[in-house]
C-alpha positions, -999 to +999 in steps of 0.1 A: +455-279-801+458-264-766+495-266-746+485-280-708+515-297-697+503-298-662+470-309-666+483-338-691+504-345-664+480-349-641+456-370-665+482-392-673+491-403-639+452-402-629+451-429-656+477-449-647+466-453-614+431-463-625+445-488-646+467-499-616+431-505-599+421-524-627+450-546-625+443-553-591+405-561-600+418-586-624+449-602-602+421-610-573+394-625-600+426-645-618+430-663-580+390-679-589+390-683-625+412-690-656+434-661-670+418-666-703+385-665-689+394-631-668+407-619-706+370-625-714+351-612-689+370-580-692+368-577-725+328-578-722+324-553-697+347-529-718+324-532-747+295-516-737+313-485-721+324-483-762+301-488-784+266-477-763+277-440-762+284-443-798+255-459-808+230-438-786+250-407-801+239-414-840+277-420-844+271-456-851+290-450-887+327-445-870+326-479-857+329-494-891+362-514-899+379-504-931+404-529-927+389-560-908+422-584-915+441-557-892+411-556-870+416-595-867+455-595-861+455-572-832+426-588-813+447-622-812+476-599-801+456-588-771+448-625-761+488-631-759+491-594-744+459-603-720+464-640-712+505-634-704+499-603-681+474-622-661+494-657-660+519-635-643+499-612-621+484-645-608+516-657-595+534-622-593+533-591-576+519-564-594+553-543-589+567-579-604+549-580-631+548-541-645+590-543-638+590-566-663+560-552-686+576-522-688+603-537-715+575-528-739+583-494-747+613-505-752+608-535-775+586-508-791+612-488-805+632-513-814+605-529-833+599-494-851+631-498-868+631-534-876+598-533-889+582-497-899+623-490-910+621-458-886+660-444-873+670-455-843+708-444-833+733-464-821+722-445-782+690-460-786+697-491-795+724-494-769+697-481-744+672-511-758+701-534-751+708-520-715+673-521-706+665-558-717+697-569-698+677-549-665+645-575-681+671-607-678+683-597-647+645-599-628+645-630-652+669-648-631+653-676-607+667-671-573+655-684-534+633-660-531+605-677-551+605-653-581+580-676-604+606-672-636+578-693-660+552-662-647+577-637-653+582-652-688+546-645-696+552-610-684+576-604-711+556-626-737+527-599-729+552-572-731+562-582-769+528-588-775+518-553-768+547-535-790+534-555-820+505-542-808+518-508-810+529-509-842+502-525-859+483-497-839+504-469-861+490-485-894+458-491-887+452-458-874+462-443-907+427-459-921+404-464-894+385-446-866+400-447-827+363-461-819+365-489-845+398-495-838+390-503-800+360-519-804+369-544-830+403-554-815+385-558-778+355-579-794+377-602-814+400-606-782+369-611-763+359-640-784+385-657-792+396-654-756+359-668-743+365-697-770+397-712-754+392-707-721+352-722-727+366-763-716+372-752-685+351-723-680+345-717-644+307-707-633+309-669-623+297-662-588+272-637-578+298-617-560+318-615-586+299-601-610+299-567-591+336-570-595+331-577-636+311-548-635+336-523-623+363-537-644+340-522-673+338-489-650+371-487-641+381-494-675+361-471-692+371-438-668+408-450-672+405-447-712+391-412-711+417-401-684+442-414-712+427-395-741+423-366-717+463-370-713+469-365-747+446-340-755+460-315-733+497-320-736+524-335-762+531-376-762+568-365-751+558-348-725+531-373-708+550-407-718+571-407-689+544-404-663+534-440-678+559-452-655+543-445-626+524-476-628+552-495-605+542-469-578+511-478-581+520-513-583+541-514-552+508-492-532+487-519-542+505-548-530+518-534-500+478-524-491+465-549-506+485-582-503+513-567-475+539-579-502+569-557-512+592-566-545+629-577-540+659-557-547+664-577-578+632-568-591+638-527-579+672-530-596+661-548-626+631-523-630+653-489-623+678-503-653+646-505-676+625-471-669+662-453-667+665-469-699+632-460-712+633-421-699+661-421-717+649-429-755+619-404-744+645-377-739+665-390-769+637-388-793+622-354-777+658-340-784+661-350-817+627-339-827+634-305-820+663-302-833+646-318-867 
């Protein structure tokens, strides 16, 4: 496999951004309709970006789940993942939000050892510690109007996505990327169209254009991603992930001409030093291994 640092580099934060974009597509539809519903209509303009090229390309066969239990588990993790991140982006600044949603990679690694009984040093786990105590600290209600019961479903979304992670490294052992995203996404899709149905909110005409390019935006985000890792080493891309509070902050400033506190800046600092840190740590130790 070819060595393009650079141009993973420059996939990686090319997909970030998009993603950002995404984010904001969903924050301004969340302001009209139910997060659950959103979680829906998301989900079913991702599918056909998945399956039709697939499908048109004979390779209809790699979308076949080989464990369908698995399949199951991880699209009700993306409902908690889906339905807390846009609870709090529709109260929350975007910068607000991914500040907090950025605990994930730690909760990740800490999860990796509880659960998949991988080594994690006492650095690590001190860095896990220091980084959910930066989490706690954009926790804290203050004056400013921080909504602390939004930035609570941040963090639920944030654990939901490192279970998510790690029942992504065992099912991957078994099944197909394709399968694995279009199985999870159509089981999130359903489930999160079946709860949000009582109080389903009739989708304007305008916003169908902006359902439309969530699928879009979606889809050229994904390929950016696997473009990312195709070209360069995990090690070397993973920090560029945490771009997405620039992008965040861009956004709202442009967008909604709002700007995150200094709690939230120092709270997020503590956790992406935190989480650059484990990076490095594990980088280290792999090649000395």
């Amino acid at each position: 496999m070819p060595n393009r640092p650079l141009r993973g580099i420059a996939f990686m934060t090319a997909a970030v951004a998009v993603f950002a974009v995404m984010d904001a597509l969903l924050k301004a539809l969340t302001a009209r309709y139910p997060p659950l519903q959103v979680a829906a209509l998301r989900g079913a303009a991702s599918l056909p970006f998945i399956a039709l090229p697939l499908l048109l390309s004979g390779r209809a066969a790699t979308l076949m789940p080989r464990r369908p239990g698995m399949h199951l588990l991880r699209g009700l993790l993306m409902v908690v993942v889906m339905g807390g991140f846009l609870y709090a982006v529709r109260s929350l600044s975007l910068a607000d939000a991914y500040s907090i949603f950025l605990t994930a990679p730690l909760m990740v690694t800490a999860l990796a050892a509880l659960v998949l009984h991988e080594h994690v040093g006492w650095r690590r786990w001190l860095a896990i510690l220091i980084g959910l105590g930066g989490a706690l600290v954009m926790l804290r209600p203050s004056a400013s109007g921080f909504a602390t019961v939004a930035a609570i479903g941040a963090l639920v979304a944030a654990l939901g996505y490192a279970c998510n992670a790690i029942l992504l490294r065992v099912l991957t052992r078994t099944d197909t990327t394709a399968s694995v995203a279009l199985w999870s996404i159509a089981v999130m899709t359903v489930v999160a169209a079946a709860i949000a149905l009582p109080a389903w909110v009739t989708v304007g005409r305008t916003d169908i254009w902006l359902i439309i390019a969530l699928g879009v935006v979606g889809a050229v985000a994904q390929m950016c991603m696997i473009e990312a890792f195709r070209a360069a080493p995990a090690s070397v891309i993973a920090p560029f992930e945490y771009s997405a509070l620039f992008w965040g902050i861009c956004i709202d400033w442009v967008v909604w001409q709002a700007l995150p506190t200094l709690r939230v800046l120092a709270g997020g600092g503590i956790v992406i030093g935190c989480g650059l840190y484990i990076i490095w740590r594990e980088r280290e130790l792999t090649m000395r291994r």
